[in-house]
C-alpha positions as CSV (number, residue, x, y, z in Angstrom):
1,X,-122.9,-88.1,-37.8
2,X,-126.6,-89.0,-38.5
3,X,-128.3,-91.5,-36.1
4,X,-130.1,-94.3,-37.9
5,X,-132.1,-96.5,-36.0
6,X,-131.2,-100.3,-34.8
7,X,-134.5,-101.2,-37.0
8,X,-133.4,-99.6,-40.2
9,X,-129.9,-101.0,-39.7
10,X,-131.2,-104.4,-39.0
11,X,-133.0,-104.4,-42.1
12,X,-130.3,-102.7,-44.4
13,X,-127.3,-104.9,-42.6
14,X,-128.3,-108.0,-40.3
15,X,-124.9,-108.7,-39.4
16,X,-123.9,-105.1,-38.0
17,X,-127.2,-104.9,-36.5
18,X,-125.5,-107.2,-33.7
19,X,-122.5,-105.2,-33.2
20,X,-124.3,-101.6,-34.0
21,X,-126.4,-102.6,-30.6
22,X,-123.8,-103.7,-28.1
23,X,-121.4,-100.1,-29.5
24,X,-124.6,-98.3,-28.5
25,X,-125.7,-100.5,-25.1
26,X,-121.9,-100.3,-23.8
27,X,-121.2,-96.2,-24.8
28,X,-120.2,-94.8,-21.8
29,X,-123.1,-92.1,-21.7
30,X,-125.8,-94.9,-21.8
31,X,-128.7,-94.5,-19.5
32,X,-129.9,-98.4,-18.6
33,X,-132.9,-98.2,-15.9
34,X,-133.6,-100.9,-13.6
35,X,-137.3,-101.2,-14.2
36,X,-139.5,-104.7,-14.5
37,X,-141.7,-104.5,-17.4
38,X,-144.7,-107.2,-16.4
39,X,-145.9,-108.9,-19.2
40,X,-149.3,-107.4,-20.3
41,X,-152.6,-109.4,-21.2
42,X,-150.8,-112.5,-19.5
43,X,-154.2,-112.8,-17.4
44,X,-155.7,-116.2,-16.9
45,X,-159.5,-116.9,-16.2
């Protein structure tokens, strides 16, 4: 099976993008890491 990026499915199929992402997010081998990502160039004078 070839793996096709979420973007290209989200711009071929909208729809399936949805349901594509949570198959992929919920697969049992899935890595998620805990990690904050701080929002860059929110810096106020």
């Amino acid at each position: 099976m070839l793996y096709e990026s979420l973007t290209k499915i989200y711009y071929k199929d909208e729809k399936n993008h949805y349901k594509e992402y949570q198959k992929r997010y919920n697969a049992p081998f899935a890595f998620h890491l805990n990690v904050l990502i701080k929002q860059y160039n929110n810096i106020t004078k």
